[in-house]
Structures are given as C-alpha cells and as structure tokens.
C-alpha positions as CSV (number, residue, x, y, z in Angstrom):
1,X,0.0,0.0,0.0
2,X,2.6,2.4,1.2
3,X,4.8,1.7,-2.8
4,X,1.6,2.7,-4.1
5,X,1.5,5.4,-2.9
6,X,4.9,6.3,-3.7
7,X,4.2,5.5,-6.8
8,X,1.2,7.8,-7.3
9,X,2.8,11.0,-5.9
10,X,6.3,10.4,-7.7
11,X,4.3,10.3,-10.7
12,X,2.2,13.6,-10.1
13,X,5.6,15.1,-9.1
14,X,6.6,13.6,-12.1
15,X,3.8,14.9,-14.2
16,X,4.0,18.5,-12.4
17,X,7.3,18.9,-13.4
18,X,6.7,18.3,-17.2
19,X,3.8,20.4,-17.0
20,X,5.9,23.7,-15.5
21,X,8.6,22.5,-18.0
22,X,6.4,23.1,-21.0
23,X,4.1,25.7,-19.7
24,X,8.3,27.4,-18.9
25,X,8.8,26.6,-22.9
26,X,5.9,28.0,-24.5
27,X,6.2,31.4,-22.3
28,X,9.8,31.7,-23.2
29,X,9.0,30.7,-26.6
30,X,5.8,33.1,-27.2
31,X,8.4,35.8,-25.9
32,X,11.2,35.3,-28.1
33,X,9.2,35.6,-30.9
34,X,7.4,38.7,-30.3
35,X,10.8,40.2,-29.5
36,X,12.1,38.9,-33.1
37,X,9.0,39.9,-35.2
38,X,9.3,43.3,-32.8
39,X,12.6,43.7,-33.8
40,X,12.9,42.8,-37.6
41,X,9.5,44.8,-38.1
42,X,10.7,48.1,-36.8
43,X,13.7,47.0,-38.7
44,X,11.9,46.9,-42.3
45,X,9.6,49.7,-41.2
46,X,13.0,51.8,-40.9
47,X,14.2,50.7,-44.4
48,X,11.1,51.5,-46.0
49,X,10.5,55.1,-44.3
50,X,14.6,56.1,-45.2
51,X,14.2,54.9,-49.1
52,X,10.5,57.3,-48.9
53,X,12.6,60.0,-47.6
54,X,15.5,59.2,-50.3
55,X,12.9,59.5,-53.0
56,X,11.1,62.4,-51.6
57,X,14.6,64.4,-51.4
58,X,15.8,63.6,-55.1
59,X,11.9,64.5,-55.8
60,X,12.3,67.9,-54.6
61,X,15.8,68.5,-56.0
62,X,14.3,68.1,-59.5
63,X,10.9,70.1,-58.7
64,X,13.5,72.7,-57.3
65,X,15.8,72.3,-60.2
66,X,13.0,72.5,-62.5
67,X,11.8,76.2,-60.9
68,X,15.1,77.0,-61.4
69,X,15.4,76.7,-64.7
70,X,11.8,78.0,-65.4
71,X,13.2,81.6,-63.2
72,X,16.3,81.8,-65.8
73,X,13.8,81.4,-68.8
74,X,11.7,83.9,-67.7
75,X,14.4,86.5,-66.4
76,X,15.8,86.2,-70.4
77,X,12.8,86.7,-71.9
78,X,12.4,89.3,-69.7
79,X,15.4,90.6,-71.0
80,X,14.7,89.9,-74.7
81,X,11.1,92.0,-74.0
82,X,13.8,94.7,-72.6
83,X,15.1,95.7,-76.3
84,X,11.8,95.4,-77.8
85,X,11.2,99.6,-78.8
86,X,14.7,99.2,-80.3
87,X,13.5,95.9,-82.5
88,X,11.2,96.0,-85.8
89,X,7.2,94.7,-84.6
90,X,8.2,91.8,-86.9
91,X,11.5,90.8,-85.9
92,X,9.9,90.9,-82.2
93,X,7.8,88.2,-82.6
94,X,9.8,86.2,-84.7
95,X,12.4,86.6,-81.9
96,X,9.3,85.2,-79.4
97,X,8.2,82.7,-81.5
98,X,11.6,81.2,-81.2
99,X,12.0,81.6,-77.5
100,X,8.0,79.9,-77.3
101,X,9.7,76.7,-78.9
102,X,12.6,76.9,-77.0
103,X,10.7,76.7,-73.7
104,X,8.4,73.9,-75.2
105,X,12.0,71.6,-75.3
106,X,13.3,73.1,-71.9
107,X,10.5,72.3,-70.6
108,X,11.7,69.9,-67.5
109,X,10.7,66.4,-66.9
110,X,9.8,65.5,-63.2
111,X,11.3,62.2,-62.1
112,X,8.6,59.8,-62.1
113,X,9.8,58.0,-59.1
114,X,7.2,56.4,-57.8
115,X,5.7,55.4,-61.3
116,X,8.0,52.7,-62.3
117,X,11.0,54.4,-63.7
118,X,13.3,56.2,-61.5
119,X,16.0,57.2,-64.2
120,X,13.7,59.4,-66.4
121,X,15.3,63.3,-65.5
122,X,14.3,66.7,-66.3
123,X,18.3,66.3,-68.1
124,X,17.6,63.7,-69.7
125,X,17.0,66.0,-73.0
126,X,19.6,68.5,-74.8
127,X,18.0,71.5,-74.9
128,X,18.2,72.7,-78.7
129,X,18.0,69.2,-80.3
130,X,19.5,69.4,-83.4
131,X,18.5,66.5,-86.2
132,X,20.6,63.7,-87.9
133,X,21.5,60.4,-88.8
134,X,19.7,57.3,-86.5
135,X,23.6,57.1,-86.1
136,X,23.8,60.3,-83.7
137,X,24.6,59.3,-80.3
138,X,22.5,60.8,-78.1
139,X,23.6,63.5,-75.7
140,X,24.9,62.3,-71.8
141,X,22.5,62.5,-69.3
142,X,24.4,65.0,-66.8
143,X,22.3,63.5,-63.9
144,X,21.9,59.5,-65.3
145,X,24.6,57.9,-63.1
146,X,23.5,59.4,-59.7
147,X,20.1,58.2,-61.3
148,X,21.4,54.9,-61.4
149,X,22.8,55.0,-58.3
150,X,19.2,55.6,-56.7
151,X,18.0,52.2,-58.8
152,X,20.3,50.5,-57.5
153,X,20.0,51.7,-53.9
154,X,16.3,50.9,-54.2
155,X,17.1,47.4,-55.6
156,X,19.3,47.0,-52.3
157,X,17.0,47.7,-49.8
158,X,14.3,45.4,-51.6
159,X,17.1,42.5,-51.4
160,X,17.6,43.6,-47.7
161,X,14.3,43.5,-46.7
162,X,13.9,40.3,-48.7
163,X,16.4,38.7,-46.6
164,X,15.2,39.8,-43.2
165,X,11.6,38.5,-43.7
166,X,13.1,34.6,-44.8
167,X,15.5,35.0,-41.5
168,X,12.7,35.9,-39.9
169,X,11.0,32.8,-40.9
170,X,14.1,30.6,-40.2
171,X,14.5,32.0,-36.7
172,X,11.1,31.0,-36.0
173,X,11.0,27.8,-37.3
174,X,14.6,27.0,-35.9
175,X,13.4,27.6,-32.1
176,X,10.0,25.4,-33.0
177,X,12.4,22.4,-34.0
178,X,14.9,23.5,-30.9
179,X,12.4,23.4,-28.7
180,X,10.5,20.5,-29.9
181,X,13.4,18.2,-29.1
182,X,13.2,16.6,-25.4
183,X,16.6,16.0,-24.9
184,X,18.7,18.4,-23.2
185,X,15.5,21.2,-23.9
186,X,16.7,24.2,-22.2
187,X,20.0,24.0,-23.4
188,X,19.1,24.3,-27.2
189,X,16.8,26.6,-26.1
190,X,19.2,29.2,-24.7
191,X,22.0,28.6,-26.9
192,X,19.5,28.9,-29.8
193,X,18.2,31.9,-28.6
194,X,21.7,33.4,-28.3
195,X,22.3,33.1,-31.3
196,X,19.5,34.0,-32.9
197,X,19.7,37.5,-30.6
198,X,23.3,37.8,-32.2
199,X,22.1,37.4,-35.7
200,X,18.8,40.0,-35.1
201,X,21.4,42.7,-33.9
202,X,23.5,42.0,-37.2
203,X,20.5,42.5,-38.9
204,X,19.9,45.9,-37.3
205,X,23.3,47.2,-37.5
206,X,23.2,46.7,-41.2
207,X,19.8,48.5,-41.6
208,X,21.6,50.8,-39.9
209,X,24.9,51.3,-42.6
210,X,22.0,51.4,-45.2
211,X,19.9,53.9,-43.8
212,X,23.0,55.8,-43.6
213,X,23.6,55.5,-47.3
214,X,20.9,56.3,-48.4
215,X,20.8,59.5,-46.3
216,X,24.3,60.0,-48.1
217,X,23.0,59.3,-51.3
218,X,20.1,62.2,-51.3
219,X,22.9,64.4,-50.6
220,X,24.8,63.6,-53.3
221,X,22.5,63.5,-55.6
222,X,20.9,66.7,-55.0
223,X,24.2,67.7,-55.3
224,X,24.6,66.6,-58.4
225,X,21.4,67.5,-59.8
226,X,22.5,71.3,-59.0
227,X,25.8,70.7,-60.5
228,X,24.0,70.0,-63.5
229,X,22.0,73.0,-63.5
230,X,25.0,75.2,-64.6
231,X,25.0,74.4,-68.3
232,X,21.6,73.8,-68.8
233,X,21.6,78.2,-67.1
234,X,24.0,78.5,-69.6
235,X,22.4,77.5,-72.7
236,X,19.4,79.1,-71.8
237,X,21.3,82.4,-71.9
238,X,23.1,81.7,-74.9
239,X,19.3,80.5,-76.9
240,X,17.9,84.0,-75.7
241,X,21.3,85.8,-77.0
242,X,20.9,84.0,-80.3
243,X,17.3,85.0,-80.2
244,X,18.4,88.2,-80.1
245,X,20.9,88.8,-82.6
246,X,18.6,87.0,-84.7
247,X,16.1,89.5,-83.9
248,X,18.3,92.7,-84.3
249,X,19.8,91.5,-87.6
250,X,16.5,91.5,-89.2
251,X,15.7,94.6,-87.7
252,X,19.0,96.2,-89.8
253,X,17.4,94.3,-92.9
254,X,14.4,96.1,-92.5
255,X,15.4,99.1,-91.8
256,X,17.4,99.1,-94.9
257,X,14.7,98.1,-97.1
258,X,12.4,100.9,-95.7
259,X,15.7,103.5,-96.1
260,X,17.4,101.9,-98.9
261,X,19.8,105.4,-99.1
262,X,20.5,105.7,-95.7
C-alpha cells in the first residue's frame, strides 16, 4: 500500500514537473518571438520610411531644379522683351516665336519615381536638339549615373528586406524544431536563442549602414542635380542671345529696305 503510494505522488511530481517545463517553454517561446518579429518589423519599417525620404529628397531637388530653370527662362525673356522699342514689330515676334519653342523643349521632366521608372530626369534631353542620322549618339544625361545610383539603392533595400523576412522565418521555425526536441530542452533553447539574438542585432546594425547611405545618397544626388544646373543656365542664356541677334539682324534688314539710301 505504502509503494503505491509512492508511486502515485512520484508520478504527479513527475507529471508536475513536465507540465511547469512546457508551460516554462511555450512562455519563453511566445516571448522570443514577439521580441524577433518586434525587432525585424521596426527594422523593415526603418528601411522603407529612409528609401521614402531618399525619393522624396531627389523628388524635390528636381521640382526645385525645374523652378530654377523656369526663373532663368523667364528673367531672359524678360530681358529679350527689354530691347523690344529698339526691334522691328516683326522681328519681335519672330524673336518670341523662337524663345516659345525653345521653352516647349526646356521644358523639365519630373522624375517619375514612384511610377515605375526612377531614371527618367528633367536632363535627360539636350535642350536645342539638333536633327541627324539614327547614327547620332544621343547627348549624356548630366544626372543619369547618380540616377542609377538611386536604382540600385532601391534594388538594395528590396534584397535587404527580402532577406530579413526569410530569417525571420528561419529563426522562427529554428526555435520550434529546438524546442521540440526533449533531450537536453533548455539547453538548445538558450543557446539557440543566443544566437538567434546575435544574428537580429547584425540584422539591425546593417539597416543601420544602409539607412546611412541612403541619407548619403540624397545628398549627393541633389548635389549633383545642381551641379547639373550650370549648363543647362548657360544655354538658356546663350538661346535667348541668339534669339536676339537674330532679332536685331532683321531689324538692320528692315530698316534698310524701308531707307534703302541711308
């Protein structure tokens, strides 16, 4: 009588004990993996918010850019408009009519960046076109490789995030088959969760280096896109001078066929 009874409380004890030892597991397991899906969310959330702001800064460099240019046009047609009592009614409008097509070509292209194609700039273009053979190369995009740089920046961060949602997933399913295993439990369970803490920090401080180049990158580019700026200012100036001499040669050629003897 007295083994049986023994028997019976050793194997209450018995069954106590596995009961606090999996009831143990499943808390330390349900908190491990809110802490990694915590973690690796806030991660991707971080990624995604520092590419928004990278687009959103190159955005307003070109809408900025593109003012830019559209305050040099005016302030030379301004200036052609200035010689206008001293130019032939004629030779004025011609002289407009040239500057109106001028502007329809200058006209700058906003980045589409969030419609498919982040490399289509406001430089893609030359500004006076001028035709010939299919041969022709066409003119260098001033802006294209810092647009290429912000392709492949956004192709990074898609292969980063890509990479933290299937560790994510092996991290899970890694401490399901560690913990599933009866032998020596605890131990896999805390080494595994170690490690697994290691490699979730990793994760983070690379996030980290990206969001940091990408930060970097916004700089430069709008850097770059000002940079470019210079020539396009240029040939803007040089169209409305050309506009003008054009404009004050014909003015002479009437004048002389009005006043042949002077």
């Amino acid at each position: 009588m007295f083994t049986v009874y023994i028997y019976c409380i050793t194997t209450l004890l018995l069954t106590s004990t596995a009961k606090a030892d999996l009831d143990a597991t499943k808390d330390i397991g349900t908190s491990f993996k809110q802490w990694v899906n915590e973690k690796l969310t806030n991660v991707i959330n971080d990624l995604h918010n520092a590419e928004e702001n990278l687009k959103n800064t190159v955005k307003k460099a070109v809408e900025d850019s593109k003012k830019e240019l559209q305050t040099e046009y005016m302030n030379q047609l301004m200036e052609f408009h200035s010689h206008k009592e001293n130019l032939e009614p004629e030779c004025f409008e011609t002289g407009l009519k040239q500057l109106a097509e001028f502007s329809a070509v200058v006209g700058p292209k906003l980045a589409m960046l969030n419609e498919g194609n982040p490399f289509i700039s406001f430089l893609d273009d030359p500004v006076d076109p001028q035709p010939g053979p299919p041969t022709t190369p066409a003119p260098p995009n001033c802006a294209m490789v810092a647009f290429q740089d912000l392709g492949l920046m956004v192709y990074k961060v898609a292969a980063y995030v890509s990479s933290i949602l299937t560790g994510m997933d092996d991290i899970v399913n890694g401490y399901d088959l560690c913990a599933s295993t009866a032998l020596k439990k605890f131990t896999c369970i805390f080494t595994y969760i170690g490690t697994a803490i290691s490699d979730v920090y990793n994760v983070m401080k690379g996030a980290v280096v990206l969001v940091r180049e990408m930060i970097d990158l916004g700089v430069n580019m709008t850097n770059e896109i000002g940079r470019c700026l210079h020539p396009k200012k240029v040939e803007i100036q040089e169209h409305m001078k050309l506009a003008l001499n054009r404009a004050q040669d014909c003015t002479r050629i009437q004048k002389d066929i009005k006043n042949p003897l002077n």
